[in-house]
C-alpha positions as MATLAB code, in Angstrom:
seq = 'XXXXXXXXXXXXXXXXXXXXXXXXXXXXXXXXXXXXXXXXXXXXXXXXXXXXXXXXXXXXXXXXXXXXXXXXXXXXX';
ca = [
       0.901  -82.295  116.505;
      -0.517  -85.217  115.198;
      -3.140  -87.427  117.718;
      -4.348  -90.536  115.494;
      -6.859  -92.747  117.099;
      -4.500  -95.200  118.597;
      -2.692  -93.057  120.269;
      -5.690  -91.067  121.734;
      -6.544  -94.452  123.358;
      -2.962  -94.936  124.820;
      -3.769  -91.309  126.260;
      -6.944  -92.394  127.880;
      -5.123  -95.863  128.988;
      -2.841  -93.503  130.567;
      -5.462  -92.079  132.207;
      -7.208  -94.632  133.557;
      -4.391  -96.289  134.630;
      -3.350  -92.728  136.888;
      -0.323  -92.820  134.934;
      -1.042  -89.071  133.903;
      -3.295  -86.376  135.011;
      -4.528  -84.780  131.791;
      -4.384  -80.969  132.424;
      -0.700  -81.686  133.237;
      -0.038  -83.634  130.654;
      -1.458  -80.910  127.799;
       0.058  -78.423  129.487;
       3.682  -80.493  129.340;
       2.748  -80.956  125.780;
       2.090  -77.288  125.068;
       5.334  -76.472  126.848;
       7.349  -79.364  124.375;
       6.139  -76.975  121.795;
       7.472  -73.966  122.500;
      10.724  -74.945  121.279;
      11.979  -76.523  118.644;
      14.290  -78.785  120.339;
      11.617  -80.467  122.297;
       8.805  -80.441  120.122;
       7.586  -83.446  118.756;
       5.427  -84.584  115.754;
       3.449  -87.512  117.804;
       1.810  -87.473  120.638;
       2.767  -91.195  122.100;
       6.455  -89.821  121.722;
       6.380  -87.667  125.297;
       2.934  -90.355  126.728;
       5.776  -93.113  125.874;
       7.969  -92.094  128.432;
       5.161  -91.722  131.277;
       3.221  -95.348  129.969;
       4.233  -98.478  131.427;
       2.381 -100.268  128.853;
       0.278  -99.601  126.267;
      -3.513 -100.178  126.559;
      -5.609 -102.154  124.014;
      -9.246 -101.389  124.017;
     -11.347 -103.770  123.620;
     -13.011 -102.352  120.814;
      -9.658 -102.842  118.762;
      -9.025 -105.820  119.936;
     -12.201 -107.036  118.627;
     -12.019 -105.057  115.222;
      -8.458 -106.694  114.451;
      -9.891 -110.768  114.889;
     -12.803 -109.632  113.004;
     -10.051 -108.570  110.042;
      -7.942 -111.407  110.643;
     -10.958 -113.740  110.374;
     -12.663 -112.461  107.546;
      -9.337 -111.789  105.250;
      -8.576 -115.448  106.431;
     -12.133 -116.775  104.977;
     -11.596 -114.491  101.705;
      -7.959 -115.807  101.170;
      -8.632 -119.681  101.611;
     -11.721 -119.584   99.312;
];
């Protein structure tokens, strides 16, 4: 299974948000992966169907303007 950053802070959204417990959640997770049929590649595809929304952390939130803004500088130069 593959956890990239984003998704590891929808897990801990989840978690804050007491949409999941985490020991039941791995262990749901473990159990998708016994069998083929219900085994999955990403994570967010089984935490998508427990999370009302996905949260943004600040700390992306602030890394994406800073992109925006500098590309936006670079590209009207």
């Amino acid at each position: 299974m593959i956890v990239s950053i984003e998704e590891f802070e929808h897990l801990i959204g989840c978690i804050i948000e007491n949409e999941i417990s985490l020991v039941s959640f791995l262990r749901e997770v473990a159990a998708a992966h016994t069998d083929p049929k219900t085994s999955v590649m990403f994570i967010d595809q089984i935490l998508g169907l427990k999370a009302k929304k996905w949260a943004h952390p600040q700390l992306l939130e602030d890394a994406s303007r800073r992109a925006v803004n500098l590309l936006s500088k670079v590209l009207t130069s």
